[in-house]
N, C-alpha and C positions, 0 to 999 in steps of 0.2 A: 356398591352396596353388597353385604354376604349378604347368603341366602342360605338355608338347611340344603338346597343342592349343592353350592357350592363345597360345602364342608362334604357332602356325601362322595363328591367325586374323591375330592382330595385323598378323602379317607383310603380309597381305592388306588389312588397313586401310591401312597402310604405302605398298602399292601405290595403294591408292584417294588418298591425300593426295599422292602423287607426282603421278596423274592432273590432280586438283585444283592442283597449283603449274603445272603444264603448261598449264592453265585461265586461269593467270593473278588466280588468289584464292587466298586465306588454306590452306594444308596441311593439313589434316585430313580425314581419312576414317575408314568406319566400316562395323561387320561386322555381322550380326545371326545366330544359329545357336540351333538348337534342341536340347533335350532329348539329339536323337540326334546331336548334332554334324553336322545339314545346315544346309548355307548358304540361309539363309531370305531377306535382305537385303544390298546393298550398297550404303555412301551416301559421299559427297563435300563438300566444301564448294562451292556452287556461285552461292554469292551475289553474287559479281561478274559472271559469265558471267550469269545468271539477274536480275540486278538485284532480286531479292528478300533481304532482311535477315534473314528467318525459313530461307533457305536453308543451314541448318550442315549439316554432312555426316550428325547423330544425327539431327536429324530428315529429311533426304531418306532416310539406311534405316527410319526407323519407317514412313515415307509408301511407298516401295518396296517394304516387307514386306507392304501393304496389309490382306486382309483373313485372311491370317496371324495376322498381329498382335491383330484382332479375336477373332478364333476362338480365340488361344490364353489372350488375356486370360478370355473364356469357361468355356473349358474348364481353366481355372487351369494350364495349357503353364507350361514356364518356360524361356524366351528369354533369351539371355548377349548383350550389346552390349560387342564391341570398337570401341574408338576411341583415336588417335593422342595427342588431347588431353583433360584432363579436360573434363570438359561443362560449359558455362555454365547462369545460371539458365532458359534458355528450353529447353536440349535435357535438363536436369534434370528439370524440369515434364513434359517428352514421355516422358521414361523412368519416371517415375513412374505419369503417366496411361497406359502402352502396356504396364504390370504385365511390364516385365523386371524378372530377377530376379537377375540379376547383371550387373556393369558392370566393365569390366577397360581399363585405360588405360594409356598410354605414358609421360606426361609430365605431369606437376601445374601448373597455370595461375596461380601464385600472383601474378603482376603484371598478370595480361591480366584476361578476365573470366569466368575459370575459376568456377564456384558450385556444383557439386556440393557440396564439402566444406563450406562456408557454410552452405549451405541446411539440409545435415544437422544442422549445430553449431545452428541456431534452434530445432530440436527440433519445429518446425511439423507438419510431417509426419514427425512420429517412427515412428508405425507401420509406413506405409510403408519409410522407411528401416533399420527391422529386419527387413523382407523380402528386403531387395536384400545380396546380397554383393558389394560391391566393391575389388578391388585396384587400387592405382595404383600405377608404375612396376615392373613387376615383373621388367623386363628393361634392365640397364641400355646394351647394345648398340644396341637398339633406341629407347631415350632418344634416345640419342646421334644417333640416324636420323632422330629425329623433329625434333630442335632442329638439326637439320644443313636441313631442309627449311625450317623455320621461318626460318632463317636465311639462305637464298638466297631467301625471298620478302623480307625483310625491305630486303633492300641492293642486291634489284634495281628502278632505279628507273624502268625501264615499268610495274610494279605502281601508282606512285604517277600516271604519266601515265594511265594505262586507267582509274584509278577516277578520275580528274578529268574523262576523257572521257567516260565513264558517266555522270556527276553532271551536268557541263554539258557537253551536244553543243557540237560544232564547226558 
């Protein structure tokens, strides 16, 4: 079910991947909130800026939420991660190990290297995955917002000179 929070987190995601294009990497961001609808974490894609590849925006909020995230895994807490895009198989892995219990997304990654929904179809960690509620695109304005940012990173072509400069200095 959406809710006006849900959408409101999002929106905040939204901001964080705008942040993140402003960065000069990949659009994605991500929200982490608790039980009681407080903002626990706030993450970004920051793997160009950062030259780290483990840098998506779901893991810099699980790493941000720090030892929240521990304590609530703990105390069996249940934490909602918004984020712009569906999760790939490495911020899947973190969502699963970081025991959120809901995942709400913008946009479905069916060409890139979206793996949430993958990972779930292998049935591997089926238990798991009957833990987590997640919705993907549940708003489709805010689609539209996202694949609008996705899309000035894509066709601007200092993105592609900064990661060449990144990779081999001048």
């Amino acid at each position: 079910m959406n809710t006006n929070k849900d959408r409101f987190y999002l929106e905040l995601a939204l901001e964080e991947a705008e942040k993140a294009l402003e960065e000069n990497t990949y659009p994605v961001g991500a929200v982490i909130v608790d039980e009681n609808q407080n903002i626990i974490a706030k993450g970004r894609n920051r793997v160009h800026p950062q030259q780290d590849a483990t840098a998506h925006a779901e893991i810099d909020a699980i790493r941000n939420a720090g030892k929240s995230i521990f304590k609530a895994k703990i105390n069996r807490e249940k934490f909602t991660l918004y984020t712009t895009l569906e999760p790939c198989p490495m911020c899947t892995g973190g969502i699963l190990f970081a025991n959120i219990k809901k995942v709400v997304w913008l946009l479905n990654d069916d060409i890139g290297f979206g793996g949430y929904k993958k990972i779930k179809d292998t049935k591997i960690y089926d238990k798991k995955f009957h833990e987590i509620d997640a919705i993907e695109e549940p708003y489709e304005d805010l689609k539209q917002k996202q694949m609008e940012l996705m899309n000035k990173w894509s066709t601007n072509p200092n993105n592609v000179i900064n990661l060449r400069k990144a990779v081999i200095p001048e």
